[in-house]
C-alpha positions as CSV (number, residue, x, y, z in Angstrom):
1,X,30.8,7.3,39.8
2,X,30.4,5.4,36.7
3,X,33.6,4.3,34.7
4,X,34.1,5.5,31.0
5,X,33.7,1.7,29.9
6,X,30.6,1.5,31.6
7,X,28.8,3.9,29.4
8,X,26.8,2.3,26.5
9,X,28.0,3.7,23.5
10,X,25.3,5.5,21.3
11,X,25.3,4.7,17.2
12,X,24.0,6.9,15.4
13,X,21.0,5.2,12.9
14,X,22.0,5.2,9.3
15,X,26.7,5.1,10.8
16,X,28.8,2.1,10.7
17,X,29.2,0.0,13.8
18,X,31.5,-2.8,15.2
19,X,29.0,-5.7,16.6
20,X,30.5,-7.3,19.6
21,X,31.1,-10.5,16.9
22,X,34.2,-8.4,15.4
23,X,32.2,-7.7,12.0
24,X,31.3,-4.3,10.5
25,X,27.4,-3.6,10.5
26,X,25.2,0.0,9.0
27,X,22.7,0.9,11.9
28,X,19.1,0.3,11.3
29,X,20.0,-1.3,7.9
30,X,19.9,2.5,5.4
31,X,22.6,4.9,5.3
32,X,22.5,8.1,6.7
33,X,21.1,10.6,4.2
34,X,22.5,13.8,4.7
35,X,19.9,15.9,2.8
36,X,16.8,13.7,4.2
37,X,14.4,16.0,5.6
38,X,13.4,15.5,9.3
39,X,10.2,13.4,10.4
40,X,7.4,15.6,11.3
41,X,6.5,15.3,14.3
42,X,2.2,14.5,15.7
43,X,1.4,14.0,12.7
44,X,0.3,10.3,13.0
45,X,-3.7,9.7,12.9
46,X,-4.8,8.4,16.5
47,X,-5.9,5.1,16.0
48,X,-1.6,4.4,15.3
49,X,-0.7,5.6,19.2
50,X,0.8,3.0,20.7
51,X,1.5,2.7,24.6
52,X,4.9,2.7,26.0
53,X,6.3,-0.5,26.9
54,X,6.4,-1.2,30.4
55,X,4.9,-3.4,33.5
56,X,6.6,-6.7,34.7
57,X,5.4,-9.1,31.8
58,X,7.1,-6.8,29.7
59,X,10.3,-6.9,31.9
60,X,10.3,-10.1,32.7
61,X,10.6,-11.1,28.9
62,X,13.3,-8.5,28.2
63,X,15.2,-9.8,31.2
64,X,14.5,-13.8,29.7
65,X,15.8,-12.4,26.2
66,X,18.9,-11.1,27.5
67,X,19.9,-13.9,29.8
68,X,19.6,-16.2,27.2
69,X,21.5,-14.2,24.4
70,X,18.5,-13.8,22.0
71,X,17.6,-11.4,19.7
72,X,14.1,-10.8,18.7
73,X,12.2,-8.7,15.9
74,X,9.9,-7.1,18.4
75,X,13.0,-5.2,19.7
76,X,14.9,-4.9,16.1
77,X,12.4,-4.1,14.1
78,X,10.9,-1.1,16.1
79,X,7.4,-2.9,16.6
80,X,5.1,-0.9,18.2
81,X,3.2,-3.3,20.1
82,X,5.7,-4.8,21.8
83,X,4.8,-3.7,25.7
84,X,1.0,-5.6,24.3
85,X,2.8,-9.0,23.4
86,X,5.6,-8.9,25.9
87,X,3.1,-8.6,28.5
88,X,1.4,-11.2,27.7
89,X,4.1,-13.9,27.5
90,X,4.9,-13.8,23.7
91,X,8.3,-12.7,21.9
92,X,8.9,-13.4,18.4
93,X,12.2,-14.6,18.3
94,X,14.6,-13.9,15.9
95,X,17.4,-16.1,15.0
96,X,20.9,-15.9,13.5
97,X,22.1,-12.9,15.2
98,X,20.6,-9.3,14.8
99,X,22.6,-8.3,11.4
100,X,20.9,-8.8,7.8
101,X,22.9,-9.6,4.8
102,X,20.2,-7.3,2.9
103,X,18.9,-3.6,3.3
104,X,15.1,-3.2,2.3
105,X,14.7,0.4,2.6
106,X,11.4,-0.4,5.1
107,X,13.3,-2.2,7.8
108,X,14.8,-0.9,10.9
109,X,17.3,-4.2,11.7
110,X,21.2,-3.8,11.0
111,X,22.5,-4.6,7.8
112,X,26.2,-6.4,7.2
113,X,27.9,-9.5,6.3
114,X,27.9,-11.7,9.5
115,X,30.7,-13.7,7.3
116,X,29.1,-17.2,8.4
117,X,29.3,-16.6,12.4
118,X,26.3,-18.7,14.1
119,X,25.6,-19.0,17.5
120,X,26.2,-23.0,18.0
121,X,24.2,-22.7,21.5
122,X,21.3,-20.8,19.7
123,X,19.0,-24.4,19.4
124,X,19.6,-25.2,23.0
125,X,18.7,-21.2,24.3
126,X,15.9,-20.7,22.4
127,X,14.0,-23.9,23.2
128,X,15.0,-23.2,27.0
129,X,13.5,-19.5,26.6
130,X,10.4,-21.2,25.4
131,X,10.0,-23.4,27.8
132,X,11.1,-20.6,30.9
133,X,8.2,-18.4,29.2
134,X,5.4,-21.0,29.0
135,X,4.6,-20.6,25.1
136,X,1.7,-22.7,23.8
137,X,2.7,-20.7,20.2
138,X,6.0,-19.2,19.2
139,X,7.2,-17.6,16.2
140,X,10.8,-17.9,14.9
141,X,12.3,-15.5,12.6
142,X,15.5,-14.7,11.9
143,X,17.5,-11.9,9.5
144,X,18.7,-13.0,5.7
145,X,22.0,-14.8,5.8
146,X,23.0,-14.7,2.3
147,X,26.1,-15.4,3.6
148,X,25.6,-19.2,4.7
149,X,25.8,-21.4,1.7
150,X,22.1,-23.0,3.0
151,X,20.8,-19.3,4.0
152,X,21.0,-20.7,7.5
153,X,18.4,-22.9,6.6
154,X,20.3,-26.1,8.6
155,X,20.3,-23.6,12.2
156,X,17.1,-23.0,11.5
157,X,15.1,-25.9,11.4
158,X,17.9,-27.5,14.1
159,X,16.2,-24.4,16.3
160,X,12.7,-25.5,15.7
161,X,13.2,-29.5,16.6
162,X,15.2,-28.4,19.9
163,X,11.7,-25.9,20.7
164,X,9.3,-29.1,19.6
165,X,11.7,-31.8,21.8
166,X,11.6,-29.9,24.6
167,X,8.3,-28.4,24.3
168,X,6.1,-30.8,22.3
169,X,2.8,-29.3,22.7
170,X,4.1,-26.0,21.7
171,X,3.3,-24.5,17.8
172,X,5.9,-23.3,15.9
173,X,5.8,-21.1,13.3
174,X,8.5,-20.2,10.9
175,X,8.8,-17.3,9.7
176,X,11.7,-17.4,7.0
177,X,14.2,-15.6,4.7
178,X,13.3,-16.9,1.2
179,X,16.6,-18.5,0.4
180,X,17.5,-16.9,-2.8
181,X,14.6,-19.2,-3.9
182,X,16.7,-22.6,-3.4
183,X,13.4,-24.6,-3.0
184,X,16.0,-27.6,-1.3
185,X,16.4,-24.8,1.9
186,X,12.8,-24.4,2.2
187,X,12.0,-28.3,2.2
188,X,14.7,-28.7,5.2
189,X,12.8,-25.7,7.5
190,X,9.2,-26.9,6.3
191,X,10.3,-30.7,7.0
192,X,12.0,-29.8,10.8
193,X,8.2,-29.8,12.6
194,X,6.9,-26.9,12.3
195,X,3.0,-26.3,12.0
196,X,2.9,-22.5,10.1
197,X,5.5,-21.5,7.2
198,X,5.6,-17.6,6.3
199,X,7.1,-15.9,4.1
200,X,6.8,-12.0,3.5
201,X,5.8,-10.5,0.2
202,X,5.9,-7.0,1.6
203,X,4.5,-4.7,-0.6
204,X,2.6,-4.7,-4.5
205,X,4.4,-6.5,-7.3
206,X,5.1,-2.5,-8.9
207,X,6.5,-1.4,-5.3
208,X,9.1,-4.5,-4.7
209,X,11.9,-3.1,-6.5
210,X,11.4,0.2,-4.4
211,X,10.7,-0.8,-1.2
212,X,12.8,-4.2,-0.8
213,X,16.2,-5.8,-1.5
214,X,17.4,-6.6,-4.8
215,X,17.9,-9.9,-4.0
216,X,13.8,-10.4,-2.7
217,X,12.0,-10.6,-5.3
218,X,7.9,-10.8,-5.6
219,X,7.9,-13.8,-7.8
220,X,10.5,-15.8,-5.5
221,X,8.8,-15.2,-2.6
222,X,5.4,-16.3,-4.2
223,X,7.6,-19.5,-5.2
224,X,8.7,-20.5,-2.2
225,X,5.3,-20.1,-0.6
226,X,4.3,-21.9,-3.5
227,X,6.4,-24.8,-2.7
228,X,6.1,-25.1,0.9
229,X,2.2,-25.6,0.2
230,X,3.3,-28.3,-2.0
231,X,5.6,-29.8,-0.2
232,X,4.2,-30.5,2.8
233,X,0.0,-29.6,2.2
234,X,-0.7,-29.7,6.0
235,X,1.5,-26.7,6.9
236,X,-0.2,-23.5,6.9
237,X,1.3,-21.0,4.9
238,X,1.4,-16.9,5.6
239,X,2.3,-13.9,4.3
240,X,2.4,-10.3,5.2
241,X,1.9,-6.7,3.6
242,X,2.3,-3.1,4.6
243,X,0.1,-0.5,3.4
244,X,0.9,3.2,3.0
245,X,3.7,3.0,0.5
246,X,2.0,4.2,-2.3
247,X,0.0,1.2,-3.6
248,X,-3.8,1.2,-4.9
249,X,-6.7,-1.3,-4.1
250,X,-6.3,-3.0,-7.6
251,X,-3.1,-3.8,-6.8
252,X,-4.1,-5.0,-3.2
253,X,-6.5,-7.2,-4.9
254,X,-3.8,-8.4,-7.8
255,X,-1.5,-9.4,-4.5
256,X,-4.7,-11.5,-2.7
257,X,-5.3,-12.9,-6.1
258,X,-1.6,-14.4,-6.9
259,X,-1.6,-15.5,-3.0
260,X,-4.4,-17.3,-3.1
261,X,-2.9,-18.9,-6.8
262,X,0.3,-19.8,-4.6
263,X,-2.3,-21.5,-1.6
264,X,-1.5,-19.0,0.8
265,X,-3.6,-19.7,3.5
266,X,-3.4,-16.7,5.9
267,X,-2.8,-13.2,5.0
268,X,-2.0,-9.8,7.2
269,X,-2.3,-6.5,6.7
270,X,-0.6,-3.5,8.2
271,X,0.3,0.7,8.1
272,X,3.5,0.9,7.5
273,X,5.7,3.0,10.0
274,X,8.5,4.7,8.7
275,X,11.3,4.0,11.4
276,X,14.0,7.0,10.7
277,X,14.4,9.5,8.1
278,X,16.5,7.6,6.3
279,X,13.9,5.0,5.5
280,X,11.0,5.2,2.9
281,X,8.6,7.5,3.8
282,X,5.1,6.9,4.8
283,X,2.6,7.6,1.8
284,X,-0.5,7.4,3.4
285,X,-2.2,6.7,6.2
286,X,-4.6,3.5,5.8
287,X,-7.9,4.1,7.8
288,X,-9.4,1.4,10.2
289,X,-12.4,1.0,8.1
290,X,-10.1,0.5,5.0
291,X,-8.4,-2.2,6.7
292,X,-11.9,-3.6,7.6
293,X,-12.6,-3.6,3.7
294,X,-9.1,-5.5,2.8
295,X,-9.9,-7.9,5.3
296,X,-13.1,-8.6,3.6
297,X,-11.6,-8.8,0.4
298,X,-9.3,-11.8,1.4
299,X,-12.2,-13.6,3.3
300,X,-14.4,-13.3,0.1
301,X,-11.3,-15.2,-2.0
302,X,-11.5,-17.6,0.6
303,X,-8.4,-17.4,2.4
304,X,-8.5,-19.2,6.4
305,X,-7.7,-16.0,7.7
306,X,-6.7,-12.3,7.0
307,X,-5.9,-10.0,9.9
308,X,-6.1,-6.6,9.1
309,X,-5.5,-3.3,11.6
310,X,-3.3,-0.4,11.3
311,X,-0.9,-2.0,14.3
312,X,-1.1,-5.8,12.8
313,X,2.5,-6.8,12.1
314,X,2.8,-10.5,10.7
315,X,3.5,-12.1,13.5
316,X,1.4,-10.3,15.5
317,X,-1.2,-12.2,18.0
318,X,0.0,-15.0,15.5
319,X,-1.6,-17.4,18.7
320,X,-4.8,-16.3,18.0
321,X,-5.1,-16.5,13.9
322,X,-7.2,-19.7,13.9
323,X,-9.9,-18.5,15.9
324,X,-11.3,-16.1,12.8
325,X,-12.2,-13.4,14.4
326,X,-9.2,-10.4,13.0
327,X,-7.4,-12.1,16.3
328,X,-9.7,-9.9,18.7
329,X,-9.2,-6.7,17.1
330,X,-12.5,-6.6,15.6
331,X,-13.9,-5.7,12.3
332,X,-12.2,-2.2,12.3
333,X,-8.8,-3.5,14.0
């Protein structure tokens, strides 16, 4: 018979939560709305069906994450194509715990005030998770930490030499919080070794105010892409935007525009999923070919790259972006 104690406790999405770190956190990042209507249910086009995660790369990665205390977006985020990636090897790790100092009203990770706790072994167990999973690519990314005085920008770029000393041959690539725009924060991540910086600018310059924190704006993350192009020209820069919130194709091609102003080198595109009722809802349903077109768009402007499919997240098949081919998805994603 299973004891009381032994029975994971269930929080509601949208409630207030204790983490096992002693802090106060809001599930899935939104408040419960009351009054929100409920999700309809198959009504997603077919080419968004994603399998169910299972099989024993799958496992074997979820059982590597745990051991080693690690949280990762894949699992935070909702991503649906985590039973693809985890079977083949590949987590996106995120670092600085699993609670966000900010609530975009897209995102499905836990928002709070971690109130400066780190995890001082983080460094050591993420470069050992690399190394136990084999990675010739990994991506770190990690939740906002408004707040660390540096953003967390120190942890972070101590995380990415302890991945490169113990795995030289492995590429890193950073995908960061934009540190309230302190340009100082971004030098220290871009300077720690890494080979591709990203930043996410999320939605249209109209829908940013709607769709993301108050405290992320367009024009701050455009500057600290900016910057890291500048700083250190041999990094590759990235960036990543939903579509289905509600923006139009001349604002798509305002976005590719002011990117490729800022050096952006690689871009992605993807549908955005609403994860619970209490997030923004889904506006419309972006079509392969669509994506196809968008993809073209970018490579016409003369960006490296631009991945482009209905199930493309940012950091998705991020291995594979240099080989210019929509990372295997082909022309339709």
């Amino acid at each position: 018979m299973r004891r009381l104690q032994d029975i994971p406790v269930v929080v509601e999405s949208g409630t207030k939560f204790k983490t096992e770190q002693g802090f106060r956190a809001i599930k899935n990042g939104v408040k419960r709305n009351p009054d929100a209507p409920p999700v309809p249910r198959g009504d997603k086009p077919r080419w968004l069906r994603a399998k169910m995660p299972s099989g024993p790369g799958y496992n074997a990665v979820k059982r590597n994450v745990k051991e080693h205390r690690l949280s990762t977006v894949c699992e935070e985020s909702m991503c649906p194509n985590i039973g693809e990636c985890w079977n083949a090897g590949t987590a996106t790790i995120m670092l600085m715990g699993s609670v966000c100092t900010r609530a975009c009203r897209f995102c499905a990770v836990d928002t709070g005030n971690p109130r400066g706790w780190l995890d001082p072994e983080e460094p050591r167990n993420t470069a050992d998770a690399v190394r136990i999973m084999g990675l010739g690519y990994v991506v770190l990314t990690s939740v906002d930490r408004d707040d660390l005085p540096d953003g967390g920008a120190g942890h972070y770029a101590d995380c990415i030499r302890a991945v490169k000393a113990m795995n030289p041959e492995t590429a890193v690539e950073a995908l960061t919080p934009d540190f309230q725009g302190r340009l100082g924060d971004v030098e220290t991540v871009v300077d720690a070794g890494l080979d591709v910086f990203a930043q996410n600018v999320e939605t249209v310059r109209r829908l940013t105010h709607v769709v993301r924190d108050p405290r992320a704006t367009y024009e701050q993350t455009l500057a600290v892409l900016a910057h890291a192009k500048r700083h250190r020209p041999e990094v590759l820069t990235k960036t990543s935007l939903m579509l289905g919130l509600g923006e139009t194709d001349a604002e798509i091609r305002e976005v590719l525009q002011d990117l490729k102003e800022a050096r952006v080198d690689i871009v992605t595109f993807g549908q955005y999923l609403r994860p619970t009722v209490n997030h923004l809802p889904v506006e419309r349903f972006v079509t392969p070919e669509q994506f196809a077109e968008y993809r073209r768009w970018g490579l016409d402007m003369g960006f490296v790259e631009v991945v482009s499919g209905p199930l493309v997240r940012s950091s998705y098949r991020a291995d594979q972006v240099l080989q210019k081919n929509n990372v295997g998805l082909g022309s339709t994603g």
